[in-house]
N, C-alpha and C positions, 0 to 999 in steps of 0.2 A: 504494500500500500504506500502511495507518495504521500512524504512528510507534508503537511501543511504548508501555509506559508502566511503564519499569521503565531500568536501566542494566544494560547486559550484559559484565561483565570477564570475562576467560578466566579457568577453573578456578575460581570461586565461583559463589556462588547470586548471581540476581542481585538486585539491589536495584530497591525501588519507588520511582515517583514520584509523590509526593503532590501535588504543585500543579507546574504550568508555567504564564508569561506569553510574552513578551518579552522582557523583561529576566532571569527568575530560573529558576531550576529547584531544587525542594526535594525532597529523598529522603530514606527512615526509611532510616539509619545501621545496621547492624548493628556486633555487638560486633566490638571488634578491631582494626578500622580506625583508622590514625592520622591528626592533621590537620597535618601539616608540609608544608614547600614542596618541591615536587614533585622538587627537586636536592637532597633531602636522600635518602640510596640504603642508608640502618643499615638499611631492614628490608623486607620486602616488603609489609607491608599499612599502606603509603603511602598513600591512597585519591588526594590531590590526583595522585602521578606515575600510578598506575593510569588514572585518570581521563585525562591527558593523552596516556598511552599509545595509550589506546583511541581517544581521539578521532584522534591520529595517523595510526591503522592503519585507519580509514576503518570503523571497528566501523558496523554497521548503525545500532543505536540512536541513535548521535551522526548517520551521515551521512544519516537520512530525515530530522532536523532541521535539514540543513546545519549545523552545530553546528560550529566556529570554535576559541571559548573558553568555558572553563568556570573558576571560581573560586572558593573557598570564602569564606563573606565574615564567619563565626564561626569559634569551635570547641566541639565537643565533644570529652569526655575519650575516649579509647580503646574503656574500656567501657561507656559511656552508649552508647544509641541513642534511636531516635528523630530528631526534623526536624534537616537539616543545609540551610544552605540555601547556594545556588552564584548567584555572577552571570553571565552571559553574554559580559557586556563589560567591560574596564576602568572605563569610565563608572558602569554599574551598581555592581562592586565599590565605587569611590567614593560613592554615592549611599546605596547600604544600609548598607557600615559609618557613614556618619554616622549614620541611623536609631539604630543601636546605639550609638555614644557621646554624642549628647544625648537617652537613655533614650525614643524614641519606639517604641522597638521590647516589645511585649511578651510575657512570656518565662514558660510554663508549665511546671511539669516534676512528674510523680509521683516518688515518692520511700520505699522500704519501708524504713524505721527497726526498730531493734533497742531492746525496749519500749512503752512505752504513755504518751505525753506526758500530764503533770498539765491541761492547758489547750487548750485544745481551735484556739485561733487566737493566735501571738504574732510577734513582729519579732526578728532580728539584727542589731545594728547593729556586729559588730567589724569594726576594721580590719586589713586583711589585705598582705601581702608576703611574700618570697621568704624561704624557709629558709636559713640562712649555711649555705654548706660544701653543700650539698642541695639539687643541680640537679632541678628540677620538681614539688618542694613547697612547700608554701605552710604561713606559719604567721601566729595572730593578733600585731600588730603594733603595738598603740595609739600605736608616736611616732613609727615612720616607716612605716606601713602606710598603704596607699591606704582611699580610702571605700569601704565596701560593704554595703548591704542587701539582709534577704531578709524576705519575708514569708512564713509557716509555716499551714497550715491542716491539723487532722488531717480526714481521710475517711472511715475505718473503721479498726477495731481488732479485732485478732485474741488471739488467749492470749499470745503470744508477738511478735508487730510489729506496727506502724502501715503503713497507708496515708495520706502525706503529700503536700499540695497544696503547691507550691513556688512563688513567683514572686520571683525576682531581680531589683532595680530596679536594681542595676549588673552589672558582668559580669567579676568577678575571677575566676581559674582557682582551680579547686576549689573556686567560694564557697557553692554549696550543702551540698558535701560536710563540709566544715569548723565553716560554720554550724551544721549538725546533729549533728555532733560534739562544739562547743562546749555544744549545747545539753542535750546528754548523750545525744540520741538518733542515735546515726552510721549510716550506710546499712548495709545486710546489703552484704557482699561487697564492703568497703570496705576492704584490706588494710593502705593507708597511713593513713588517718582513722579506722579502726574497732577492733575489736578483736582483729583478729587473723582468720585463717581460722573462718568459720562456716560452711560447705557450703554457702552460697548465692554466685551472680553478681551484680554491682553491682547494685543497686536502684533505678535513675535513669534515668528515661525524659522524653525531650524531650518533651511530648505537644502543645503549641501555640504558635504566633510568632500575631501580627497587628500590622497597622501602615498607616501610609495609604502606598499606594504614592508615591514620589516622582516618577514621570512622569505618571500618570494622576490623581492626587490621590485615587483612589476606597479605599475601605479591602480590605485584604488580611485574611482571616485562613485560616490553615494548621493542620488536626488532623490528627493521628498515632492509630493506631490505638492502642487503649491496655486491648482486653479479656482481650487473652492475658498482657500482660504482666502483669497482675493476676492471672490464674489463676496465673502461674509463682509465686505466693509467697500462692493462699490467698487473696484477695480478688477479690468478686464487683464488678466495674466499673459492672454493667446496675445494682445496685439502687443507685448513686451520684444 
């Protein structure tokens, strides 16, 4: 019987997967999901314990892959969706987080902003760190913030938002979000960086990783569908 091509958790829809090797397995994230280590039990849409659940319980999906281990080897935020990508082995988890911190890993992401950016392509370069007193935010930091770059590209422009081409050449948590906040244009549905409730859900979709795989040396690249999420806020993807 051919393996799936999706992950199947009890009581959700299940989730797709976008690429499978050897080494990796990448799936579009839906909203909601958190990325913490799988002993951490605050909530139930845990994805890493979910994940390890299933694999436990000999779920179909994990055991037509004989499937072992699974590990997240980034993060995304809660509400982001889009590419998450897992390793298989400890080894791999090693191998791919390196990918991501000597910046070979590249990292795409749409982005609906609230506004119409004056410039049509520019760069962030603040530096960013942890909020005093304010577990899980992030605030600009110029003397003890880490580095962090984002390169901004608008797409199309509507009355009211942008569609925003994203690529992050490091990997600070929330450093899109922020970035474009600083810039004065913050995601729709960005509660902590934005303006407040505006009837939309976060605007931040993972849309592409690639990178040279580090066993095979061949290059990887992973898309994430990215036509609906565009109709959800008014922009036509196809005429990109």
């Amino acid at each position: 019987m051919a393996k799936p091509n999706f992950i199947d958790l009890p009581g959700v829809a299940t989730i797709p997967i976008l690429y499978e090797d050897r080494s990796v397995m990448a799936i579009d994230k839906p909203r909601g999901w958190m990325l913490v280590p799988h002993s951490w039990q605050k909530t139930n849409w845990n994805l890493q314990a979910a994940i390890v659940s299933s694999i436990s319980a000999g779920d179909f999906w994990a055991r037509s892959r004989n499937l072992k281990f699974l590990k997240f080897v980034h993060r995304l935020d809660a509400e982001t969706t889009g590419i998450l990508l897992f390793a298989k082995s400890q080894g791999a988890v090693d191998s791919i987080s390196d990918l991501f911190e000597t910046r070979k890993m590249e990292k795409t992401y749409l982005a609906v902003v609230a506004g119409s950016p004056p410039q049509d392509e520019w760069t962030c370069r603040l530096q960013l760190g942890p909020a005093p007193g304010q577990i899980g935010r992030m605030v600009v930091d110029e003397q003890m913030g880490k580095e962090a770059e984002t390169h901004f590209r608008v797409l199309q422009r509507s009355e009211r938002l942008s569609l925003v081409e994203a690529h992050p050449l490091t990997g600070r948590t929330h450093q899109i979000r922020i970035h474009l906040a600083e810039s004065g244009f913050p995601c729709v549905g960005d509660d902590t960086y934005g303006r407040g409730r505006d009837g939309f859900k976060l605007g931040l979709r993972a849309a592409r990783l690639a990178y040279p795989d580090p066993f095979t040396r061949r290059r990887v690249e992973i898309c994430a569908p990215v036509e609906g999420f565009g109709r959800d806020y008014g922009f036509d993807i196809s005429k990109i």
